[in-house]
Structures are given as C-alpha cells and as structure tokens.
C-alpha positions in Angstrom: -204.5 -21.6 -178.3 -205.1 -17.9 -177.9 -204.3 -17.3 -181.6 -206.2 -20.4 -183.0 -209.8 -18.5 -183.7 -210.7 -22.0 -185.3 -211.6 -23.9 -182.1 -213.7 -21.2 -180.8 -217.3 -20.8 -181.1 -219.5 -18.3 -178.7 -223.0 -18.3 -177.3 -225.6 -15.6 -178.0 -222.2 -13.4 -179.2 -221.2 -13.0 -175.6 -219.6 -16.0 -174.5 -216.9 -17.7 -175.9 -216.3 -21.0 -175.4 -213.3 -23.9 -177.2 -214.3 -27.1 -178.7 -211.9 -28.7 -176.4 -213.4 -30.4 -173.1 -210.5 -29.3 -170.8 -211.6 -25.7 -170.6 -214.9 -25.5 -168.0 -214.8 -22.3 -167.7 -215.3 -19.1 -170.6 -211.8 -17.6 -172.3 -213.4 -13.9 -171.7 -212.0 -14.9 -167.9 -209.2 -16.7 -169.0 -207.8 -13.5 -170.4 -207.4 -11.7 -167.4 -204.3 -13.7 -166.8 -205.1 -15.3 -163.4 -207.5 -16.7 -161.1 -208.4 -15.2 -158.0 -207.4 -18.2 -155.1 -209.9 -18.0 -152.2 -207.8 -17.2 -149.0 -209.2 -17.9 -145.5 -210.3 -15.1 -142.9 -208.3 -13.9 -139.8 -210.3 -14.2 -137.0 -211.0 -10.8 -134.5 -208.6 -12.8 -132.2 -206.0 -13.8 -134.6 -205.9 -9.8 -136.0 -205.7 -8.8 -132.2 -203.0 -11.0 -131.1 -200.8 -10.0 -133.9 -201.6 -6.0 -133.3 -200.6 -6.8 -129.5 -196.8 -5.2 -130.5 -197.8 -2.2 -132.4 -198.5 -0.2 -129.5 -196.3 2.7 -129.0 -193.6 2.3 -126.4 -192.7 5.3 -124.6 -189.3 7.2 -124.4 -186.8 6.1 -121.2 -186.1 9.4 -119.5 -183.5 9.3 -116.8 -182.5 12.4 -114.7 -178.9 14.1 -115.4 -176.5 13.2 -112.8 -174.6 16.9 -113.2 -177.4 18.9 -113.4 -180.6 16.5 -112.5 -183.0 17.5 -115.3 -184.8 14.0 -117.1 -182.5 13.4 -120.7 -183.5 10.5 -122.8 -181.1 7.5 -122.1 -177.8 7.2 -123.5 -177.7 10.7 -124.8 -175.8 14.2 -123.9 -178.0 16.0 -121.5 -179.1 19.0 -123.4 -179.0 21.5 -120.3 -175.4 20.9 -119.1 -173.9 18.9 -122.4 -172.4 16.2 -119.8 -172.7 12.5 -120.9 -172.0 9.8 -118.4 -170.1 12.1 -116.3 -167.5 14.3 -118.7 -168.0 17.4 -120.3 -168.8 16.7 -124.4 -170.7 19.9 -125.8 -169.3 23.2 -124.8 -173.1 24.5 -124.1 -171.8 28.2 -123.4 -170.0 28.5 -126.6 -172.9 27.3 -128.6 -175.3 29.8 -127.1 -172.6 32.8 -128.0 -172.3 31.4 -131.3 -175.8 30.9 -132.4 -176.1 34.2 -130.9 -173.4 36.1 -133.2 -175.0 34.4 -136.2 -178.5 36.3 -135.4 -176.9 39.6 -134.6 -175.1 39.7 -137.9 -178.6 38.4 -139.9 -179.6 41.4 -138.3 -177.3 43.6 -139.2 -177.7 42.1 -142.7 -181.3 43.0 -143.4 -181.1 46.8 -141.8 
C-alpha cells in the first residue's frame, strides 16, 4: 500500500488521502508508525499511596557489647573489631600498618 502511488490522491497538496474507504484518517499520520493510545490518569491519591514506600528507612544502630559504642547491625564494630562477641579484626595492627605505609610515602617524596 505504501508503494502503490496509484491509489493516492491529496488535497490542496498537503493532505494525502487513498481511494480506499477503510483508511479515515490521512497517511502523513500513518507514517509515523503508530498511534498514540489514550491512557487514563492516576489520581493525587492513587500517586500517593504508591509513593507511601519510597521513604527512606533509617540505619539500625545497636551499641557494642565489648566496647559500648552504637555499630550498625550485624557488622564488626569498628572501634574494638569484635563481632558477636570474638575478636575478628586485629584493630592495633591495622593502625601500625596503615601507619608504616604513610611514613614510607613520606620518606618517598623528601
């Protein structure tokens, strides 16, 4: 149909239209390649209800039971390195580490 430029007559050389009675509408819209479809609004109460779970929840802080500073749940306390009651980071040798390393940059750049 697209290719058949037999059928086709226009209007005032700005509309086109077919011969054939089951087009209503012109082809300069029917090459767009679809039709918009008319969807219904949300209602204020409908768009509030569903942004009732997108508020921000905020973080579970318990306190230490070694050293009794607040943590966030389920994770190693980051003042004593004790989880649920064992010893799991060596806090003392990280602190002498990361120290070492910035000596040395130091040393490095002198």
């Amino acid at each position: 149909m697209v290719g058949d430029h037999n059928n086709l007559y226009s209007l005032n050389n700005s509309t086109i239209f077919t011969k054939y009675k089951n087009f209503a509408f012109p082809l300069e819209y029917a090459t767009i390649g679809y039709i918009m479809v008319v969807r219904m609004r949300h209602t204020k109460s409908h768009t509030a209800n569903r942004r009732s779970h997108h508020a921000l929840m905020s973080t579970g802080l318990t306190k230490c039971a070694n050293c009794g500073n607040f943590k966030k749940r389920h994770t190693v306390c980051a003042s004593c390195g004790f989880y649920r009651g064992m010893k799991v980071l060596d806090l003392v040798k990280k602190i002498e580490k990361k120290q070492k390393k910035e000596k040395a940059k130091k040393a490095e750049a002198k």
